[in-house]
C-alpha positions, 0 to 999 in steps of 0.5 A: 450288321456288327453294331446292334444298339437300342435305347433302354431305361435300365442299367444294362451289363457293364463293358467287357473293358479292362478295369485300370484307372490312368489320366488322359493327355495330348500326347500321341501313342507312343512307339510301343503302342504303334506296333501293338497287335492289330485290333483284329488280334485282340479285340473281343465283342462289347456290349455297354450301356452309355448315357442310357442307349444300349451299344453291342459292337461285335467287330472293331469299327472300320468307318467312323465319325467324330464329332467335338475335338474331345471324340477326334483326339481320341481315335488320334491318342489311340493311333485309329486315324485309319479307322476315321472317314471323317471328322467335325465340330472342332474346337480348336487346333488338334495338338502337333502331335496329331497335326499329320494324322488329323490332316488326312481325315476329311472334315465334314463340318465345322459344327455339328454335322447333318445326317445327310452328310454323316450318311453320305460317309458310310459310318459305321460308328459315330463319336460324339463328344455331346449328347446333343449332336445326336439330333434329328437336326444333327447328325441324327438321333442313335436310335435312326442311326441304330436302324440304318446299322450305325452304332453311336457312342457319347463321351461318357462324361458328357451323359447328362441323365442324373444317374449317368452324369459323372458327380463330380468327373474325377480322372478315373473317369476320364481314364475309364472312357480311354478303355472303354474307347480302346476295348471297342477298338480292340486295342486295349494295349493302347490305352494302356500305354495312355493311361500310363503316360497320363499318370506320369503326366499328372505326377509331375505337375508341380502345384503352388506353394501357397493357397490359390483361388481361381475363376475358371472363365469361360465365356460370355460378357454380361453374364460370365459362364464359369467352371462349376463344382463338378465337372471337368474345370473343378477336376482340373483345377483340384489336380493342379492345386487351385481352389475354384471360387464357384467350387460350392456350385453343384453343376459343371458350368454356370452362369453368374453375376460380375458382383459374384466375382468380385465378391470373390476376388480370385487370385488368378483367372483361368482364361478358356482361349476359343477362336470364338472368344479368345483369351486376349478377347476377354482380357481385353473386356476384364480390363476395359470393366470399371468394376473387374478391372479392380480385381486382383487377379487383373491388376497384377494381370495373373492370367492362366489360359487353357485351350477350348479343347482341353477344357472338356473331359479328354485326352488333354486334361492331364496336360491342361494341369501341367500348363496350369501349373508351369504357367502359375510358377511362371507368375511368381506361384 
């Protein structure tokens, strides 16, 4: 088999990955990046410690599954459609970008997958976006997998071991898993492209003129689930110029009080737009409260929306700043 992985409690050696530091977008490879050198050609074996599991890949994976948009519209900003026998658990929409590439990739599920039916694909590489859709009642633990020959790899962002999770998730490593990604791929010119792009994407984002608060709202109704200190709303909202008003939280996401938020009274709400829980959903519920309804940012309706999938550490991030920024000036700054 040419995946060997097994878990292990100390840090093992570092991926054999270029060191470059780039941003991440939804932007598809470019023309360049499509007619690079196949992965065969540059490809060379890796061996990583990712979230406490040991992965050696010997030769580019050819059958892999993904798991979480952030997993998915990963291979698809690399170019590795080809590579992916099936995806699940999708967030949201893919970008337009990615819309021909992602339809011809069969979807297992529309959450995390069985293993029965990850098995029946014939993977030999398994993307997830979580750690916890490595499970005995998902798509099965990496350890199983590593059994059968089927190496497993998590976004490196998602590790939630104290020594492994980001603290806090900057850009760096988010650009850091692109090559990592590419290098087992072999396709390390790709991300290179990428990276380079996002970087140029990030440059460009015009921040506001003046000190902005914001509330990165999530989810939930009794109880919101807003973006914390150090994870990937705080990196967000910093590259784009906002100053989080549950900045002070040390955690990624949290859940709190209504009292806590009005309390703050940000300046604009950053609204996470999901099938499950839309923007206008929760408009409509900040509105329809007699206390949020007296919020600034409600009265004056100074909404920012980001998509699900691009609100977790991915391809998508640099673009999310963007938006933010464009949709701000677009309200006056």
């Amino acid at each position: 088999m040419p995946f060997r992985a097994r878990p292990v409690v100390p840090l093992v050696a570092a991926v054999a990955v270029l060191g470059l530091a780039g941003c991440t977008s939804d932007e598809a490879p470019t023309e360049a990046a499509a007619v690079s050198a196949p992965p065969s050609a540059t490809f060379a074996p890796v061996t990583l410690d990712n979230c406490g599991t040991s992965v050696t890949v010997d030769a580019p994976p050819e059958r892999v599954v993904t798991i979480k948009s952030t997993a998915t519209e990963m291979l698809l900003a690399l170019g590795l459609q080809d590579r992916m026998v099936g995806t699940a658990f999708a967030d949201g929409p893919v970008p337009a970008d990615y819309a021909d590439a992602y339809a011809a990739v069969p979807v297992v599920s529309d959450k995390v997958p069985g293993q029965e039916a990850v098995l029946a694909l014939g993977p030999d590489f398994v993307y997830g976006g979580w750690e916890s859709n490595f499970s005995a009642d998902g798509a099965g633990d990496r350890a199983t997998l590593a059994e059968r020959g089927i190496a497993s790899y998590v976004s490196p962002a998602a590790c939630k071991a104290k020594e492994y999770m980001p603290d806090p998730l900057t850009f760096d490593d988010v650009f850091d898993e692109i090559h990592e990604v590419a290098s087992i791929f072999g396709v390390v010119d790709r991300a290179d492209t990428l990276v380079a792009e996002q970087r140029d994407l990030l440059a460009s984002a015009q921040q506001p003129a003046e000190p902005t608060t914001a509330l990165w709202y999530s989810s939930g109704g009794d109880q919101p689930y807003v973006g914390a200190g150090i994870g990937a709303p705080q990196m967000i909202m910093d590259a784009a110029g906002l100053t989080n008003v549950f900045a002070d939280v040390h955690d990624t996401w949290t859940s709190t009080g209504w009292e806590q938020v009005v309390a703050a009274d940000p300046d604009v709400i950053v609204l996470v737009d999901a099938t499950w829980n839309t923007a206008d959903k929760k408009i409509e519920m900040l509105e329809a409260n007699p206390a949020t309804s007296q919020l600034t940012a409600v009265r004056e309706h100074r909404y920012l929306t980001v998509p699900f999938a691009a609100s977790e550490a991915g391809v998508r991030n640099a673009e999310a700043v963007v938006s933010l920024d464009e949709q701000l000036a677009a309200l006056g700054g």
